[in-house]
C-alpha positions, 0 to 999 in steps of 0.5 A: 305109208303103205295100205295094204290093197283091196284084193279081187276075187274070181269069176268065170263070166262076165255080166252087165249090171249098172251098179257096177264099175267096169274097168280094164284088167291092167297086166302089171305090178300092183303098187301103192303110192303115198306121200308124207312129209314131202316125200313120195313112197312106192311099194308092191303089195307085199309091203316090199319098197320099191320106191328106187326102182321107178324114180320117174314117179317121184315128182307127182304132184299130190298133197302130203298125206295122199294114199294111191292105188294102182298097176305099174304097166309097160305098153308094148307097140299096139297100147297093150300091157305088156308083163315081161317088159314090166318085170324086165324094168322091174329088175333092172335099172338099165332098162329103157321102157316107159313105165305107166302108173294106172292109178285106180283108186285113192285110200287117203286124202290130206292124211284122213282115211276115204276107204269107207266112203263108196267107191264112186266117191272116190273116183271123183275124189282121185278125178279132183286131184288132177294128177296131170303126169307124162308117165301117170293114168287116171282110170274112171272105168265106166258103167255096167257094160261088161260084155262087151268090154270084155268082148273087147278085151278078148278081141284085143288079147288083153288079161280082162276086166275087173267089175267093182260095186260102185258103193263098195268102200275100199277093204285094206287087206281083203279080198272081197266079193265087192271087186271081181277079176274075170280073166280073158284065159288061153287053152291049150294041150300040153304034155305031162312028162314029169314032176318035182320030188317034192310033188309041187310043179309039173314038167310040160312039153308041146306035143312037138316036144319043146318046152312049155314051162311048169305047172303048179296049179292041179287039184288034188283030187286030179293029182291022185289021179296022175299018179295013179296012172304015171309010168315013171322013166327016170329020175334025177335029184330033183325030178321024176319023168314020166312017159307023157300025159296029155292035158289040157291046161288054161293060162293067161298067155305064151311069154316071148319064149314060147312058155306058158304064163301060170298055166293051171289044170283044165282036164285030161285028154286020155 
């Protein structure tokens, strides 16, 4: 059975508020578990199945009629998540690393729907399943605190936190203000040095001239901009190139290649 999942929404800073959950922001692969009639099921949250992929998780030991919510993580050397060994075992069965499901919420019990019950609730209810597991973690997330934790979380280079009300029923298929992600971004300047036909990424380049990666995310406002100011220097069939721009971009971090990870647009630097 799928659920789709509570989404999250943005804010720039964090805050200190007991009436929220604090948790850690797991960098990931969102996944519903749920088990009906003996069988256990896993799927992304676009409803795609992925119960194949992750086998380890089959023998979970949780009622029939159970709905789980959580984030599939790799854990690099240090403890942290790690994305691209995560995508790297998501794509391939031959990959060696250890999956670990950060379980964060339970939508279903004994086949009954526990969504509009408080989020606090539920936590004690998902505690109560004692899902005792090699390759599963029970997220509580705990009071207020989330300076610090996201002091802790920069300090540690990892993605965030996530602040959720602890009365806050779970929202199937919302993005609500009751769960908030505060993302832990990088900024760096990069160069501008050309552009799809079709106007949706950007080229980018250091200032040493290696590559960056592209960039989708600029505000149209600042995408009138650049091309105002371009000055083309070639084209091929599918990309414009241009003389370099120099911006300033965020992003969540530099993959193992040295590109940067859903890198958005910051400001100029002309």
């Amino acid at each position: 059975m799928f659920v789709s999942p509570m989404l999250l929404h943005s804010i720039k800073e964090p805050f200190d508020d007991d009436s929220y959950i604090t948790e850690l922001k797991f960098d990931g692969i969102r996944l519903i578990l749920s088990k009906f009639n003996d069988q256990i099921k896993l799927y992304t949250r676009h409803n795609n199945e992925v119960t194949s992929k992750f086998p380890e998780l089959l023998d979970l030991d949780i009622p029939n009629g159970t709905v789980l919510d959580g984030e599939i993580i790799v854990a690099a050397p240090g403890g942290a998540p790690d994305f691209e060994a995560v995508m790297e075992r998501f794509m391939s069965k031959k990959s060696a690393h250890k999956v670990v499901y950060c379980v964060f919420d339970v939508v279903y019990i004994d086949g009954h729907s526990i969504a509009n019950k408080p989020l606090i609730e539920r936590k004690s209810m998902l505690s109560d399943l004692n899902l005792g597991h090699d390759n599963v973690f029970v997220i509580e997330g705990l009071q207020g605190n989330g300076l610090a934790y996201f002091n802790l979380a920069k300090e540690k280079n990892l993605e965030g936190i996530v602040l959720k009300k602890a009365n806050s029923p779970y929202e199937i298929n919302k993005r609500s203000h009751s769960w908030l992600k505060v993302i832990n971004y990088d900024y760096t300047d990069v160069l501008i040095t050309g552009y799809t036909k079709k106007d949706i990424k950007f080229l980018l380049s250091y200032p040493d001239g290696t590559s960056a990666g592209f960039m989708e995310f600029m505000p149209n406002a600042e995408r009138s901009r650049f091309h105002s100011m371009k000055h083309v220097k070639s084209e091929s069939d599918d990309y414009v190139f241009v003389e370099p721009i120099l911006c300033k971009v965020k992003h969540r971090f530099k993959t193992k290649h040295g590109k940067l990870r859903i890198p958005s647009f910051e400001s100029w630097r002309v």
